[in-house]
N, C-alpha and C positions, 0 to 999 in steps of 0.2 A: 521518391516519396514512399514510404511504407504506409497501411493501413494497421497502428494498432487497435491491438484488442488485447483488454486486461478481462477475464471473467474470476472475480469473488466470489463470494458465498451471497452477498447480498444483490449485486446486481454485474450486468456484460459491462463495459464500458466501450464505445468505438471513437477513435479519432482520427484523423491522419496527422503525421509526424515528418515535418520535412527540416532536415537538417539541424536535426534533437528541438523546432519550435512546435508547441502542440498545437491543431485547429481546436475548431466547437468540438465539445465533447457529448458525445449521445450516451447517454444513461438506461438502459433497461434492468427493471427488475427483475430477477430472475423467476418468478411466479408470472412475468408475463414476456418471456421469451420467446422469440416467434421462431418456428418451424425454422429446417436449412435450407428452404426457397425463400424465404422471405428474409431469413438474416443475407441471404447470400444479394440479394437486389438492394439491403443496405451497405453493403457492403461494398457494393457495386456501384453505389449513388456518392460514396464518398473518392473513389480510387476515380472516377470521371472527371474530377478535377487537375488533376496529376497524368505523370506518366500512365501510357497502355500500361508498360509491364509492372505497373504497382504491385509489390507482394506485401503479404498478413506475416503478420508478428504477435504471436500469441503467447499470453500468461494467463497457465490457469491452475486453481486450488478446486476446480470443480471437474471429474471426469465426464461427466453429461455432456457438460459447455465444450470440454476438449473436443469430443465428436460430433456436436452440434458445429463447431468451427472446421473442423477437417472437412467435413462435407459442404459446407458453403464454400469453403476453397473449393474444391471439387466440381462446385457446381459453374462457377466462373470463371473455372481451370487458372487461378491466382496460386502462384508459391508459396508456400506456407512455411514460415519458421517457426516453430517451439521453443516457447525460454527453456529450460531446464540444466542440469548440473553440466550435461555432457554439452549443449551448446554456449553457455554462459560463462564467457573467460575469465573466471574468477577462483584463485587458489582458494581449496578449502579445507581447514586442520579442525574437521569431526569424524567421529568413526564412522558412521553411517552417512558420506555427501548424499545420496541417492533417495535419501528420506526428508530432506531438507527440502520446506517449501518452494516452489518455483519464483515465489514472488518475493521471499527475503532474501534469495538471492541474487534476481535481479535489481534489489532495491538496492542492497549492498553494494552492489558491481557499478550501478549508475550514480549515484550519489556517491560513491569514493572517485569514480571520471571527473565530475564535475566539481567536488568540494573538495578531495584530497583525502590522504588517510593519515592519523588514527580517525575513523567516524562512526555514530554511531544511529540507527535510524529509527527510528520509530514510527511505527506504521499502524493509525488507529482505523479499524474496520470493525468486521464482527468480532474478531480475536484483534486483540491491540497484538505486535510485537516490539521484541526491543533485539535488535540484532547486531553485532559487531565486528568493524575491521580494521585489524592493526596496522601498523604504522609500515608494512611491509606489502600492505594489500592483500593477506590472509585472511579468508574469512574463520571467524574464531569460534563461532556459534551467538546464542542470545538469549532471551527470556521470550514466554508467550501466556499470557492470559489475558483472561476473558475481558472482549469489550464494553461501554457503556451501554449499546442497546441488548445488548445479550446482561449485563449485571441487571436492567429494568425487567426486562423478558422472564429473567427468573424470580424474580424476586415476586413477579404477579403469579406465575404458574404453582409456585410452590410454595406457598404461604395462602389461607385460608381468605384474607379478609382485606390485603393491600392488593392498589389497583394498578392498570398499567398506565403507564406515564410515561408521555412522547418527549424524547433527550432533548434539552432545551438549557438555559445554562441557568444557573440556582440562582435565586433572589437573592438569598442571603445564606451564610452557616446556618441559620437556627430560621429551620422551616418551619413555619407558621401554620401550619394544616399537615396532613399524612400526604399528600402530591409534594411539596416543596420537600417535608423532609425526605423525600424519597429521590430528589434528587440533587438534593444536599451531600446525601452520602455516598449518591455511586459516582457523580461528576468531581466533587470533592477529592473523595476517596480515592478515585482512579486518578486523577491526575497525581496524588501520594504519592502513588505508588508509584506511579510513572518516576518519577524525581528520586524513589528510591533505585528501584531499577538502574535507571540509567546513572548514577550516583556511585552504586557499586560495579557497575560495568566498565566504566571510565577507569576506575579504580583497578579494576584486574586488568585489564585493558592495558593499559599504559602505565603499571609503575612508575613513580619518575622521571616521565619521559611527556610529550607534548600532551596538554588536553585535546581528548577528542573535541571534533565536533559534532554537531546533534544535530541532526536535520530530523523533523515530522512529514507524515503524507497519510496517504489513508483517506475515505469516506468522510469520517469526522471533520474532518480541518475543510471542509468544504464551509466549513461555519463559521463566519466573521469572529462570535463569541468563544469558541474553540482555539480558533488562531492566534487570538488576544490571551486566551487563558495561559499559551502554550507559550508565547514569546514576552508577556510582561513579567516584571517581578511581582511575586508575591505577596501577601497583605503582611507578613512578616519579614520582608524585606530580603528572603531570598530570590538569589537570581533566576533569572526566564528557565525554563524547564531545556528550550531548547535554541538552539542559535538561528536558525532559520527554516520556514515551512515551504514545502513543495508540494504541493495536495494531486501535482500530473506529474511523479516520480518514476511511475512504472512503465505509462505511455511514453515519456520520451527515453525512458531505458531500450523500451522497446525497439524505438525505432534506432538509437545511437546501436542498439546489439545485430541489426540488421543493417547497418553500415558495413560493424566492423566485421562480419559473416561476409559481406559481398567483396571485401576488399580483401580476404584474409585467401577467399577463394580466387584472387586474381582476375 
């Protein structure tokens, strides 16, 4: 059993992972992250169920989280593996592998294990990404911008007179008030773009050769109306944005990456 831990920008995530199937998934925001005694005793509350020598499998995009987790390992002297480029068996054809997020890469790495490759992921959180892998298991690089709650977040901060408005999925195209039309246009919008994105990526992607696949994960897709958005067709009759959602993509990356580390080390 592994103890993952994915930490985002928005919130920790802890799970245990046995044999790539995820448990309950504990959720912490990150504005109310508790101390490395008190992560460490949940940490500890979940690894009780499992093997003694349960060890932590961490992804993170936050450096705070990364050493808030090293010392909760620390503190209940648990193993700790790090996703990252140099532990994560995944080829990668960019200049810079070592700048490349920890978590599109093991997004990449797990979902090509389990769906095959050419694929391609889409990962909606605070920053949506769209990331890809060829049909050789090379990761080729991706697209990255800005999420639904970060498109609301700004759009209150900087502008005079529109207000913030909690992601929730549009009533209709043509918002009825300044709330609806406001998330007409970023839920709308962003899914666009998503479908553009990933539209030309497939495109570079695989010349001629098999359609990727598309799998989603992310924060977002935690929403019945997200997941619907993401896998129906369209009101103009294009097809589903994506082929199938995974919203515990990283957790069981995690723990499938902490298999293949314990087995690779004999």
């Amino acid at each position: 059993m592994t103890i993952a831990v994915d930490a985002g920008n928005g919130s920790l995530k802890l799970a245990s992972v046995v044999g790539g199937r995820v448990g309950p998934v504990e959720r912490i925001p990150l504005d109310a992250a508790p101390d490395a005694l008190a992560l460490a005793e949940r940490i500890a509350a979940l690894a009780f169920t499992g093997p003694a020598d349960a060890g932590i499998a961490l992804v993170s995009v936050v450096p705070r989280m990364t050493g808030l987790v090293r010392e909760a390992a620390r503190v209940i002297g648990a193993p700790l593996l790090v996703a990252d480029a140099a532990t994560i068996p995944l080829p990668i054809r960019v200049g810079h592998p070592s700048r490349v997020g920890a978590d599109r890469l093991l997004g990449a790495w797990g979902a090509g294990l389990h769906h095959g490759t050419p694929i391609i992921v889409v990962d909606l959180g605070t920053a949506t990404t769209v990331d890809a892998v060829d049909a050789s298991g090379v990761f080729a690089g991706g697209a990255i911008l800005p999420g639904m709650d970060l498109g609301l977040a700004s759009l209150a901060r900087g502008t005079a007179q529109l207000p913030e408005v909690r992601l929730s999925a549009p009533r209709a195209a043509i918002g009825q008030d300044t709330g609806e039309a406001i998330l007409s246009g970023v839920v709308l919008g962003h899914l666009g773009a998503i479908r553009e994105v990933v539209t030309r990526i497939a495109a570079e992607l695989s010349p001629g050769g098999p359609r990727p696949t598309v799998i989603a994960t992310g924060g977002v897709t935690q929403a019945a109306w997200a997941r619907d958005a993401l896998l129906l067709p369209a009101a103009d009759e294009l097809p589903p944005i994506v082929d199938a959602v995974d919203p515990e993509l990283l957790l069981r990356s995690l723990g499938l990456l902490a298999a293949h580390v314990a087995a690779a080390a004999g």
